[in-house]
C-alpha positions in Angstrom: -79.0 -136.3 70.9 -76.3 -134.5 72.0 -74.7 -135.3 75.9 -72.9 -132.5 77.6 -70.0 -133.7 78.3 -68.0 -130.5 79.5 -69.2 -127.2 80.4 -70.6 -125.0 77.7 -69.2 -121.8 77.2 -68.7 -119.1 74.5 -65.8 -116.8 73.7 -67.1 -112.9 74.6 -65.2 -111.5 71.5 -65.8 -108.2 70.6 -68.1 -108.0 67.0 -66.4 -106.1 64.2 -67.5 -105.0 61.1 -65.2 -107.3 59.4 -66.8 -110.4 61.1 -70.0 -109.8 59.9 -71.0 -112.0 56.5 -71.1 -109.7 53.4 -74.1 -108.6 52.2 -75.1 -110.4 48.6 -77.4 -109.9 46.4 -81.1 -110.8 46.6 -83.7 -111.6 44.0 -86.7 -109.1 44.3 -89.6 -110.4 46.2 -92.5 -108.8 46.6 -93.0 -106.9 50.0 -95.4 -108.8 52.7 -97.4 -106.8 54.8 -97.7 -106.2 58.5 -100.5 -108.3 58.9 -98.8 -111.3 57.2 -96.2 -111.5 59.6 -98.6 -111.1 62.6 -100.9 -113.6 61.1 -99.1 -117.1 63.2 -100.6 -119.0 65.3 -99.2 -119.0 68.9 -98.9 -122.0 70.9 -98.9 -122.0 75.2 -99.8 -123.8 77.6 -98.5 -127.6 76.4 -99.5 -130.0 79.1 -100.2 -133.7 78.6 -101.8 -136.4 80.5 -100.2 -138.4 83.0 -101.2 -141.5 81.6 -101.5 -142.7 77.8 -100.5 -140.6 74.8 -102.3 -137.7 75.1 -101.4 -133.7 74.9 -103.1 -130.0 74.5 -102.4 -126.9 74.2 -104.0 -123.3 73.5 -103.5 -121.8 70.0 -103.5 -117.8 69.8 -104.8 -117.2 65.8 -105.2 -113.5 65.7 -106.8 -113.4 68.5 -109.0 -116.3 68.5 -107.6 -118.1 71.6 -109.1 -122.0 71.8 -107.9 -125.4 73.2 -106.2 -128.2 70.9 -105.5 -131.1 71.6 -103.9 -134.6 70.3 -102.8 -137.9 70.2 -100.3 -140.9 69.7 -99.9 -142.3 67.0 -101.0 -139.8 64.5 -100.7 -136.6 66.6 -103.4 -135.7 64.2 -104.5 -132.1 65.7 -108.0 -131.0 66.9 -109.4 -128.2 68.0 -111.8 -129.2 71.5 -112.7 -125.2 72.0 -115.0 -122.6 69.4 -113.9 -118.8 70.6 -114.6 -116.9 67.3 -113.8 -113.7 69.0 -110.8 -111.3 68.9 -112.1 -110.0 72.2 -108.7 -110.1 74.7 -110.1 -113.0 76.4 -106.9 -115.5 78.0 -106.6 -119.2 78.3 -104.4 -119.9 81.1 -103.9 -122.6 83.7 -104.4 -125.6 81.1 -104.4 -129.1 82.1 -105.5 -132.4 81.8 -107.3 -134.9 84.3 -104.5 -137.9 84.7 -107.1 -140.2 82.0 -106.8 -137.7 79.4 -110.6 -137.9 79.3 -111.1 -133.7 80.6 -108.9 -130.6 79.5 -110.0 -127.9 82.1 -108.8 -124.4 81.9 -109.3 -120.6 82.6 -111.0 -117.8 80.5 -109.8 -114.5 81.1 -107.7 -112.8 83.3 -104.8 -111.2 82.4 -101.6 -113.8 84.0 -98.9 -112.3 83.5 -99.4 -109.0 85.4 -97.8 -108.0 88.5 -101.2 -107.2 89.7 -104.9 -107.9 89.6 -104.3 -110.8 87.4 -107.2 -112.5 87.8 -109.5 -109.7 87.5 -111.5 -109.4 84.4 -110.0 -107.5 81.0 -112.3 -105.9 78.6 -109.8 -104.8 76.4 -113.5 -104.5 73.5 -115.1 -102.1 76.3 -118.5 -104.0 76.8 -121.2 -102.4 79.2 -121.2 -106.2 80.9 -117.5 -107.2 81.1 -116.4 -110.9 80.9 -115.7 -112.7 83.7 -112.4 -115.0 84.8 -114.1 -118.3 85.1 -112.7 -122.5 84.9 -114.3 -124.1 82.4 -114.1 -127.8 81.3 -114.3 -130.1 77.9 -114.4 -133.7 77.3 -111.4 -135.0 75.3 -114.1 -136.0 72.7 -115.6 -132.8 72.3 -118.9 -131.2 72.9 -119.6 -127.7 74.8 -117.6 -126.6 77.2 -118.8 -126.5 80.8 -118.8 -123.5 83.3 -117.4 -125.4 86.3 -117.2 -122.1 88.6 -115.9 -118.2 88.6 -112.3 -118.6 89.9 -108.5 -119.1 89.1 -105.6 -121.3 89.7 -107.9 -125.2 89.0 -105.7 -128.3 90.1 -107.4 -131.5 89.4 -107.6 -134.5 92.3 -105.3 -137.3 91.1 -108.7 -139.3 90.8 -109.5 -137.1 87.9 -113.0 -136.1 89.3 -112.6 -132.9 91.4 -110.7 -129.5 90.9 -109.9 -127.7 93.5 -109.3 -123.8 92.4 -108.7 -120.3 94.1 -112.0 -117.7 94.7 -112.6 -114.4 97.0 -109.0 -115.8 98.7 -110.2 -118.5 99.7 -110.0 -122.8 98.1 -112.8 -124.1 96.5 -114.1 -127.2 95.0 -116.4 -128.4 92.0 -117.0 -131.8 90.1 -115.2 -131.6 86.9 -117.9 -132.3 84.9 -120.2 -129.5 86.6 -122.4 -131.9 87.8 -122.8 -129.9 91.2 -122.2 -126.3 91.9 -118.8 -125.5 93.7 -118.3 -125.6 97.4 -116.0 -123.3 99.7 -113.6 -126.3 101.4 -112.9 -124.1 104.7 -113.0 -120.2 106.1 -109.3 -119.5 106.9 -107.3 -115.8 107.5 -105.1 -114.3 104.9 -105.3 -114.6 101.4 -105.2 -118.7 101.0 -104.3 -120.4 97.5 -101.6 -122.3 95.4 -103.7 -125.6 95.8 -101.4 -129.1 95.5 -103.5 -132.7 96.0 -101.8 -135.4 98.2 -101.6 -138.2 96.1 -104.3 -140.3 97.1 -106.5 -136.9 96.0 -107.5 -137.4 100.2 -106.4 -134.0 101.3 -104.9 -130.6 100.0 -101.6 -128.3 101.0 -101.9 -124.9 100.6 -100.2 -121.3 101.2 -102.1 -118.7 103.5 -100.4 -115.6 102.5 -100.8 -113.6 106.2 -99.0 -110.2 104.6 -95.7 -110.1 106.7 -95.2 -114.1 106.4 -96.5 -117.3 105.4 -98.0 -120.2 106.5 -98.6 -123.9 104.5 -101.8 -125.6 105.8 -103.1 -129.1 105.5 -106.7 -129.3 104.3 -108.4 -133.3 104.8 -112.3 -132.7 105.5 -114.7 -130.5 107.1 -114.5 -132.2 110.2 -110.8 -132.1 110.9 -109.0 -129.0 111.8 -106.4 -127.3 109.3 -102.5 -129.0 110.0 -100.4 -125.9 109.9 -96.7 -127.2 109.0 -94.2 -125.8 111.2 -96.1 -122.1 111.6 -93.5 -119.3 112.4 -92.6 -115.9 111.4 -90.9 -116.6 108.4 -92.8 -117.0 104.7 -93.3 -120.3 103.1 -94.2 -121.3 99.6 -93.8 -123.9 97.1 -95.4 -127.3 99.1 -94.6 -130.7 97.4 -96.3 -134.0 98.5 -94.4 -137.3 99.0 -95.2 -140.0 96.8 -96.5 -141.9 99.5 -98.0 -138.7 100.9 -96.7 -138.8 104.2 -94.5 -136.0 104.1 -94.2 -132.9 102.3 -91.0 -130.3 101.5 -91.7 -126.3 101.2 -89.2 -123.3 100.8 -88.7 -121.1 103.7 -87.6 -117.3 103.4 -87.3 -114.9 106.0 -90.2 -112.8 106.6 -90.9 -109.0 106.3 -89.9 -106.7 108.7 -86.5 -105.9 110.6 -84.3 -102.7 110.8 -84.0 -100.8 107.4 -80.6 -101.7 105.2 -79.1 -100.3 102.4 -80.7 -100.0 99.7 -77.8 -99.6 97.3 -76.2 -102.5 98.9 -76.6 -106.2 97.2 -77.1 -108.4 100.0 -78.1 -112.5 100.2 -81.5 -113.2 99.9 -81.5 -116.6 101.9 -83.9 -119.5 101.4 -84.3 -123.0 102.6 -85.8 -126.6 101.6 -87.6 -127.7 104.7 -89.1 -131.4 105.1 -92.4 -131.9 107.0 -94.4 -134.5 108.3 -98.2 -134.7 106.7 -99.9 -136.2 110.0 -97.8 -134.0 112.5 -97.3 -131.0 111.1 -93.2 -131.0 112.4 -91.0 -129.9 110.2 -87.2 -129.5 110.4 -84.8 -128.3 107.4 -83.2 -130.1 104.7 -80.9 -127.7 102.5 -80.0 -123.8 103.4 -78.8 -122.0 100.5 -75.1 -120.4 100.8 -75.0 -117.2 102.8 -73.8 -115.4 98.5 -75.4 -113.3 96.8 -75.2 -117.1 94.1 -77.5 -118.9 96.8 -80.0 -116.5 96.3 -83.9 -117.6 95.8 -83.2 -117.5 92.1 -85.5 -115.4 90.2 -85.8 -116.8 86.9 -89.0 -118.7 85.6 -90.8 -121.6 88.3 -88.4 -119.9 90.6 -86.9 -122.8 92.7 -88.6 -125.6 90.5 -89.1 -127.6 93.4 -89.8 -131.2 93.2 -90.2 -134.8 94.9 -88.6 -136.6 92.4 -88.3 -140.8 92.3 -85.2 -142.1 93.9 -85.9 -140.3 97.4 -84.4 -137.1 95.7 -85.0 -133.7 96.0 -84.8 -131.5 92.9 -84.6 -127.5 93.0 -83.0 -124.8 91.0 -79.9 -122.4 92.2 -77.9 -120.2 90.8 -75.2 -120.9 93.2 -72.1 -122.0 91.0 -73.2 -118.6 88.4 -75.6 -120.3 86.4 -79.7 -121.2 86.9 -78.9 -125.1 87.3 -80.5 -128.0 88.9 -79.4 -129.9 92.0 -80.9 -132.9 93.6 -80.6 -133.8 97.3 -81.4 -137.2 99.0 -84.8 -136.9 101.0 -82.4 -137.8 104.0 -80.0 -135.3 103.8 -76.7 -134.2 102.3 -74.0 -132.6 99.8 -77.0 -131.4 96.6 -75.9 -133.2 93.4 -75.3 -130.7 90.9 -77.0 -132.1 87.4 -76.6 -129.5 84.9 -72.9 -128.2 85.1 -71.8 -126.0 82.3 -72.3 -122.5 81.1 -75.6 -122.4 80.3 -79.2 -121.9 81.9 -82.3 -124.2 82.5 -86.3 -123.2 82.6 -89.2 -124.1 82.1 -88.4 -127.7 84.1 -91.1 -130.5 84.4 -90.7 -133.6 85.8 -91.6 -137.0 83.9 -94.4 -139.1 85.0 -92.4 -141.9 86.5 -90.1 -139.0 88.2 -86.9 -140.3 87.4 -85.7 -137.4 84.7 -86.2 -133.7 84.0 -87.0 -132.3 81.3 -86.3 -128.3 80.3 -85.4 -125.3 78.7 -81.6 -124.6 78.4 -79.4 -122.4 75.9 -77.3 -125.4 76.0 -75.5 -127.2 72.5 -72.2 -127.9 70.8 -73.1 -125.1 68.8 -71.6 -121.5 70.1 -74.7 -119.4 69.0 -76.2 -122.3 71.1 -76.5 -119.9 74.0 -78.5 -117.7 72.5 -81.0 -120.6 71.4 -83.3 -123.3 73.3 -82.8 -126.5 73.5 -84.8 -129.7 75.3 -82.5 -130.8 77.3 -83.1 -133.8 79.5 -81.5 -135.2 83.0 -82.1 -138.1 85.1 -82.6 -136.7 88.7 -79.8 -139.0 90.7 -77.1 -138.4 88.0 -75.0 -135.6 86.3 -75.6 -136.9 82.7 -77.5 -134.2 80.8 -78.6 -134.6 77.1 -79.6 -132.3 74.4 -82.6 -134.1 72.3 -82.6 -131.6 69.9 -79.5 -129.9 68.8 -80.1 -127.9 66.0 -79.9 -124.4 64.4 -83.4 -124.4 65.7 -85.4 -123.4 69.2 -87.3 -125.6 71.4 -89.4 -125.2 74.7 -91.9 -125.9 77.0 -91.1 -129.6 77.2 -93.8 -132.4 78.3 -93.3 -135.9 78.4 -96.5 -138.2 77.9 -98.1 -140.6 80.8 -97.0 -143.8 78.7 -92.9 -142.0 78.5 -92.8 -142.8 74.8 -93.0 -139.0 73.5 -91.8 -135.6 74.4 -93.5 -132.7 73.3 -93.0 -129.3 73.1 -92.9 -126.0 71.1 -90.8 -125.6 68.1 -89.3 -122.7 65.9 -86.8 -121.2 64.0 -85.1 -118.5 62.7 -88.0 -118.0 59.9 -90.9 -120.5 61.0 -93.0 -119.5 63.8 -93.8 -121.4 66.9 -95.7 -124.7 66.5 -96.0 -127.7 68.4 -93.7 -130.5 67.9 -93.8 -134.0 69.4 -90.1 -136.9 69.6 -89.7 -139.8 70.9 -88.3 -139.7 74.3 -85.5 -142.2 73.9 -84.3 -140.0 70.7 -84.9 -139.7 67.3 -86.4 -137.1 65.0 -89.6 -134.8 65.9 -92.5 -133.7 64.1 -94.6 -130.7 63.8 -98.3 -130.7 65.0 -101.0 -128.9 63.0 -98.6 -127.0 61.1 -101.3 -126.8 58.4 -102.5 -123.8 61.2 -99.6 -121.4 59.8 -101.5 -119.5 57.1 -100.7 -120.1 53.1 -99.0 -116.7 52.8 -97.0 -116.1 55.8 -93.9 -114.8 54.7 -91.5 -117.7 55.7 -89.0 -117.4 53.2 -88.5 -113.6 52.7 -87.7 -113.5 56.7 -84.5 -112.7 57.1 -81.8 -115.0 59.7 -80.7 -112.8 62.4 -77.2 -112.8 62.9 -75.4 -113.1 66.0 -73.3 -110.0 67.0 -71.1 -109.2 70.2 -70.4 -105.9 71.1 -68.8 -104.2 74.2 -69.9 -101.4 76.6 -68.0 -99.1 78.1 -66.8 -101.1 80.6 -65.7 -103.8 78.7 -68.5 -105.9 79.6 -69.6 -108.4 76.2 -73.2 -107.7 75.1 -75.2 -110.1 72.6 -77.6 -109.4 70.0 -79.1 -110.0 67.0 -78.8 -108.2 63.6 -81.7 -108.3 61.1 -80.3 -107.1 58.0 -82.0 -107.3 54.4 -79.7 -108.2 52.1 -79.5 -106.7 48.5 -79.8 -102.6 49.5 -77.6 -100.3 48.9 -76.5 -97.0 50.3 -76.9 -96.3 53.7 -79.9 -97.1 56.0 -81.7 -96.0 59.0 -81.3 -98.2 61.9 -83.2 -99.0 65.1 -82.1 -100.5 68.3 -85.0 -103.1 69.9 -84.8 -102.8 74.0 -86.7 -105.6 75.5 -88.7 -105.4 78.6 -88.7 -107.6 81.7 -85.8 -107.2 82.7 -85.1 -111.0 83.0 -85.6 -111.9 79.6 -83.1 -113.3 76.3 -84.2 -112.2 72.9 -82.7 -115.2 70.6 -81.7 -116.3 67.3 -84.9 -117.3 66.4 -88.7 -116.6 67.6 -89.5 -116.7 71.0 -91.2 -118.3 73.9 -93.0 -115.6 75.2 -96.1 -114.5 72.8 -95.0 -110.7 73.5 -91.8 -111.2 72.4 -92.7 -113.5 69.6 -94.6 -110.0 68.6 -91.4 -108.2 69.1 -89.5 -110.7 66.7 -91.9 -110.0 63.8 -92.0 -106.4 64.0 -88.1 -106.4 64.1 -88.6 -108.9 60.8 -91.1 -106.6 59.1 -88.9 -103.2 60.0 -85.8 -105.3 58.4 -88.3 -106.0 55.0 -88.3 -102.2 55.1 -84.9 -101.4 54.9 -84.4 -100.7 58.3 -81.4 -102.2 59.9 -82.6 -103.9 63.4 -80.3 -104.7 66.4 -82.3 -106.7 69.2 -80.0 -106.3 72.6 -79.4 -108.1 75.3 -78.4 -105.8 78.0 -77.3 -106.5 81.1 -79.9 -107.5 83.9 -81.3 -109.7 81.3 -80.7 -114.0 81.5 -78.8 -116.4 79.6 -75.1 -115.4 80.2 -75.0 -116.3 84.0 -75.6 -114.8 87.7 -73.3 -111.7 87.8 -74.9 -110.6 83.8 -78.6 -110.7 85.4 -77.8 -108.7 88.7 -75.3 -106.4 88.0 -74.3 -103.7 90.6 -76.0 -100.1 90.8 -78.9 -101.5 87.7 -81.9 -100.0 87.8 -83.1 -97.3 90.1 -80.0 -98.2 92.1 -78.0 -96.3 88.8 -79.3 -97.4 85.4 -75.7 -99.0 84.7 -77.8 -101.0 81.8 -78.2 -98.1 80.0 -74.2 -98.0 79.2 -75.2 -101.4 77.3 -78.1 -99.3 75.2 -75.9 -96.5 74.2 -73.0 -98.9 73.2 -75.8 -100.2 70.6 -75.9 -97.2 69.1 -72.6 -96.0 69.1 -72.6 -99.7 67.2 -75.0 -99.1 65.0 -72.9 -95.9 63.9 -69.9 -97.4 63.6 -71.4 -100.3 60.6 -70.7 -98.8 56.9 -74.5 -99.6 55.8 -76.1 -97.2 58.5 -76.9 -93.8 58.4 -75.3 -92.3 61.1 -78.0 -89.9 61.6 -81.2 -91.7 61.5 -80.7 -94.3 64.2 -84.1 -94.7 66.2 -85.0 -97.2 69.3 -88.1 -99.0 70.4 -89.0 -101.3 73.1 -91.8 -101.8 76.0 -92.3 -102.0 79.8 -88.5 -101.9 81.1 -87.6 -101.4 77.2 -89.4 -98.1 77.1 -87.9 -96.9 80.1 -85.0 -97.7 78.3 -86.3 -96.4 75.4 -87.4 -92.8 77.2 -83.6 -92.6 79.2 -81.6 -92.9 75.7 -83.6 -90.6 74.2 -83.7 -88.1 77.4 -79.8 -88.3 77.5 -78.7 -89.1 74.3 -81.0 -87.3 71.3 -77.6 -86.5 69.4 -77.3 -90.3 69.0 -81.0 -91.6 69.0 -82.7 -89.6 66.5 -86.6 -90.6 67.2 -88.2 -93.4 69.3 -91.2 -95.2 70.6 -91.6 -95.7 74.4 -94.6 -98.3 75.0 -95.9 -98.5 78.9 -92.5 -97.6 80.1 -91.4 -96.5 83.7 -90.0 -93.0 83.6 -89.9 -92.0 87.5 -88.2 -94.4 89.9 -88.9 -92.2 92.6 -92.9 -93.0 92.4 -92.3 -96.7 92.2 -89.5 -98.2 93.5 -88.2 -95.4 95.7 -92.0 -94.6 97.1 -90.8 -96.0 100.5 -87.8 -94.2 100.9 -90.0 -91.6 100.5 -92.3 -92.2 103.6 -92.4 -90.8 107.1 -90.6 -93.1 109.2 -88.6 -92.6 112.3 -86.1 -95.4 111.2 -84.6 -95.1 108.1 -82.5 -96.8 105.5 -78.5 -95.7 106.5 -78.5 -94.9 102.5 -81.8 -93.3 102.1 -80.8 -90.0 100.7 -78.7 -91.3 98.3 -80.8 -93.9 97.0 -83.5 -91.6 96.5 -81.3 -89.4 94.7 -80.0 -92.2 92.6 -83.8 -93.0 91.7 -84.1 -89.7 90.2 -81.1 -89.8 88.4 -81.8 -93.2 86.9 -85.1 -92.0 85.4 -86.0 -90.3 82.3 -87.7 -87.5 83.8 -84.6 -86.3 85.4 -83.2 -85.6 81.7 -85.9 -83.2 80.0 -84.0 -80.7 80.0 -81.4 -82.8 77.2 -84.2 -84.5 75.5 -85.1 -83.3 72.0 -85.2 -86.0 69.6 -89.6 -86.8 68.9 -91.1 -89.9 70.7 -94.3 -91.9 70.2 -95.6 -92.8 73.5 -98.0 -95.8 73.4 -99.5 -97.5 76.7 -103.2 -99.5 77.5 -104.5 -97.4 80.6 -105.6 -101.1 81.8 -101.9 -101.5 82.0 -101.3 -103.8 85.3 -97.3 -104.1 85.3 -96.6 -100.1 84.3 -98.9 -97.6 86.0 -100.7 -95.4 83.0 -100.2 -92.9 85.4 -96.3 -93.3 84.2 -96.8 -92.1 80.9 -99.6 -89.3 82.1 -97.0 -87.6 84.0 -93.9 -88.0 81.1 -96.7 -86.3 78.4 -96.9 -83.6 80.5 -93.3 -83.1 80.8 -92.5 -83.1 77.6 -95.3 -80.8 76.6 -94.0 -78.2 79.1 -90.7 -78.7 77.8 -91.1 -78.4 74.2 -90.4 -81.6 73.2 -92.0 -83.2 70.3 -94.2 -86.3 71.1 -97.3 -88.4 69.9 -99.3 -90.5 71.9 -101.5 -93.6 71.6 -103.5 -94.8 73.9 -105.3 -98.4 74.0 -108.7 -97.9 76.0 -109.5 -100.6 78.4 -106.6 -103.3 77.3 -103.9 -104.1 79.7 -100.0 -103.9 79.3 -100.0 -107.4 76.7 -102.4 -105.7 74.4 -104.6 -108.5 74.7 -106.8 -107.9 71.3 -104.9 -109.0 68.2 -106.4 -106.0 66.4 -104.5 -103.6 69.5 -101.5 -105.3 68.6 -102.1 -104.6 64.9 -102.8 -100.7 66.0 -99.6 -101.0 68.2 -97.2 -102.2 65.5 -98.6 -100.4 62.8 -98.0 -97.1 64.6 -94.8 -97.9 65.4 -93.8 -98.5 61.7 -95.4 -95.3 60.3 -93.7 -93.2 63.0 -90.2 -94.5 62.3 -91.3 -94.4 58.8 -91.9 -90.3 58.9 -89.0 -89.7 61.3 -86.0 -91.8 59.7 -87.1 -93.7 56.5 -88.5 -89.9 55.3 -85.6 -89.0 55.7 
């Protein structure tokens, strides 16, 4: 273990040819092909029980998405689930009943859209499509059971009920499917993100009412819904009481006012409010600083609220830069900051016993440390953070087991794909689970370590990345610049906690096999380097100042003696290929091909669409913001585009309108501009069919391949 003594930092030092290691030679090994590298399994969705020794998790293998599961003292893994089929089909929303003795989870959906993400994908276009439905499975095995069509399950406390979301309303069913489900109550607005009191007697909710927000009490059909403090504003995020007598929630303002800028960063206030269960009064515990810092922070579990042990209060701010954790005292008072240091936390979960956090953090004595992860853990009345697994390699998703002897969570490195892992929880070393999944010829060794560069934009402003770099090759090489999407994201050292971008990291490693010369970016409005980094002024439709990061890559690239100055190429998808689509639109001299997949490429049909709107009031800044949309698009560059693009997008896509890329073919056709296309039928904007993301890849290759390899 490793205890943070002092804050974390690292030196922003401008990345020089000279700094980089030299290139030595490299015995010949034979070539692996695209699907080796794409053959890992993909570990999500680590939960364990909150009693005993026991965890699961969903494997991804090629497609073939089933529940695992496994146990002290062996940690011998087993696979609970028997989905034979590559056919798009999710598992989300896993968890386990507090005995260990059910796993119940959710079939289909696609979850991390911005919309519709519970409706059904049929990414293998069947007449009859699938259906998003809760299922359940003994921890001993046997057939699943259909519990009920519906998202978002919570299990009761007692372990025999789950509560889940369908047609907006909150349901119920036996977890064993013993009975059919049952509609708890008829309520207005769309009504879900279910939490159990502790003694499984009654259930909070959120009524989503459009303009605000209201939390309700649920006990029995006989008693009325307890509204908590009902107003005006919009609340979220209830969290029982241990005893169950009280809850806390966030409050934000709700929609509606006079117009402000749009150009303008302003505040976006927020506040931890404490209500009483039997009463419904509520009055309010902590208001977040009136800075653009004490925003509602934005990065993942968003404020991470929780009741912790100790009477304590724990939530997430960036308020001193950084996405740290503070805890409060139930009564009142100054928050305790726990995590200081220049670093961030995510992906937070609380022990059982509630005294200690466990997360995320690019946090380590190590300087490339902050582009890494790390388990970190922190006990929730003290400023005493450790690092339980310092390292050269990458850990997440941290879970600690009912009995607090083990921690487990999902482990990598630079060259070994995700896998579980489990520790002990007082310290000492961790082991892989069901690493015998990683297939006999997957590539490990010939992957090459990314190195860690730092380069600066125009306006001076450090930017990490990565550098995949075959070693052994002489003369000079095409190179391409990887643009990741999100924006909020951190591409790392290593291979990554999101399944898309673990999909990114292996193209970027098979590109490098090729001879290709890779630089991954970290632009600005991404996370990891602190408040200011991830909302930058004028980003975006507000003025694309990013895109100075994107072209600095390049110029980059140019300037290394190993790379062709003239066959520099760039990739990326969703906010990466509007990236992607604006480098190439404004700067083909420098960007010689590219590959746009689902990107945005007109602001004013997205983000400016209410600017746009007939409205006697309107935003002091309107005109200009509008016209700042347009300029920070693609399409408002045709005219200087010329370099050849392969556009890719599913036209199920439910975070990028297909309608997006419709509109940029068309332009480019009238324009005479060189393009291909490739469209996925039916699958949605995280290609959900391994075979899609085979077709994706693959096309991306051969088209770099004929434009800059050829060449």
């Amino acid at each position: 273990m490793h205890r943070l003594c002092a804050p974390l930092c690292v030196a922003a030092v401008a990345a020089t040819i000279a700094a980089l290691p030299p290139i030595g030679p490299l015995a010949a090994q034979p070539p692996f092909t695209l699907e080796q590298i794409r053959s890992y399994p993909y570990p999500n969705e680590l939960t364990a029980a909150a009693t005993g020794a026991r965890i699961a998790w969903a494997f991804n293998e090629q497609g073939r998405r089933n529940v695992w599961v496994a146990a002290a003292p062996d940690w011998r893994a087993r696979r609970l689930t028997d989905y034979e089929a590559d056919d798009g089909q999710e598992i989300s929303s896993l968890a386990m009943s507090p005995d260990g003795r059910w796993i119940v989870y959710v079939r289909g959906g696609d979850h991390g859209s911005n919309w519709d993400d519970s409706l059904p994908v049929n990414p293998t276009s069947q007449p009859t499509p699938p259906r998003v439905a809760i299922w359940s499975v003994p921890w001993t095995g046997g057939e699943p059971k259909l519990l009920a069509e519906g998202d978002e399950p919570v299990i009761s406390p007692r372990g025999d009920v789950v509560a889940f979301v369908r047609d907006r309303s909150i349901w119920s069913v036996p977890i064993d499917g013993s009975a059919p489900a049952k509609k708890l109550f008829t309520a207005r607005g769309d009504n879900g993100s279910p939490v159990w009191s502790p003694d499984a007697s009654r259930l909070a909710f959120v009524s989503d009412r459009g303009t605000h927000s209201l939390i309700g009490i649920y006990t029995d059909e006989r008693t009325p819904i307890l509204w908590l403090a009902p107003s005006t504003s919009r609340d979220t995020h209830p969290r029982w009481s241990p005893d169950g007598r009280r809850l806390v929630f966030v409050r934000r303002p709700g929609a509606g006012g006079p117009p402000e800028p749009v150009l303008e960063q302003r505040p976006t206030p927020w506040a931890i409010w404490m209500a009483d269960a039997s009463t419904g009064q509520a009055r309010p515990l902590w208001t977040s600083p009136n800075s653009l810092r004490g925003s509602f922070p934005t990065t993942h579990g968003g404020p991470n609220l929780h009741w912790a042990a100790n009477g304590r209060i724990v939530f997430l701010s960036y308020m001193d830069g950084w996405p740290h954790l503070y805890s409060i005292a139930e009564d009142g008072g100054e928050p305790l900051l726990l995590t200081p240091g220049n670093y961030m936390a995510e992906h937070i979960s609380l022990t059982p016993d509630r005294r200690f956090l466990v997360f995320a953090a690019n946090a380590g004595a190590d300087a490339d440390d902050i582009d890494r992860r790390h388990i970190v853990r922190v006990a929730v009345d003290r400023a005493a953070p450790e690092v339980l697994t310092p390292g050269r390699g990458l850990e997440w998703s941290p879970v600690v087991t009912g009995d607090m002897q083990t921690v487990a969570f999902v482990s990598a490195t630079a060259q070994r794909p995700p896998l579980p892992a489990v520790m002990p929880f007082g310290g000492g070393p961790a082991r892989l689970v069901a690493a015998d999944r990683l297939p006999a010829d997957f590539p490990t060794e010939q992957l090459v370590v990314p190195r860690k560069v730092i380069y600066r934009a125009p306006d001076g402003l450090p930017i990490h990345a990565q550098l995949f770099m075959k070693q052994g090759s002489n003369g000079r090489r095409p190179a391409i610049v990887y643009v990741h999407g999100g924006p909020p994201r951190q591409m790392l050292l290593g291979w990554h906690y999101s399944d898309y971008y673990a999909n990114a990291y292996a193209l970027n490693q098979y590109l490098a096999s090729r001879g290709y010369i890779v630089l991954s970016i970290n632009y600005r409005l991404g996370i990891g380097y602190g408040y200011e980094f991830h909302n930058p002024p004028r980003a975006g439709p507000r003025g694309a100042s990013e895109y100075q990061d994107v072209r600095a890559a390049g110029e980059f690239l140019r300037s290394l003696p190993e790379v062709d100055p003239q066959r520099i190429g760039i990739y990326g998808g969703s906010y990466g290929g509007y990236l992607t689509a604006l480098a190439l639109a404004r700067d083909s001299a420098l960007f010689a091909a590219g590959v746009d997949i689902h990107g945005v490429h007109d602001w004013t049909t997205e983000r400016a669409r209410p600017l746009l709107e007939p409205r006697v009031e309107r935003a002091p800044d309107a005109d200009e913001a509008i016209k700042a949309a347009w300029d920070s698009s693609p399409v408002s560059a045709i005219k200087t585009w010329r370099s050849p693009v392969l556009l890719i997008h599913g036209d199920d896509d439910r975070n990028v309108r297909f309608s997006q890329t419709v509109d940029l073919a068309r332009r480019l056709h009238r324009a005479g501009v060189p393009f291909e296309e490739l469209v996925i039928p039916d699958d949605t904007h995280h290609f959900m069919r391994h075979a899609n993301w085979l077709k994706v890849d693959r096309a991306t290759v051969e088209f770099f391949d004929r434009h800059l390899l050829a060449r």
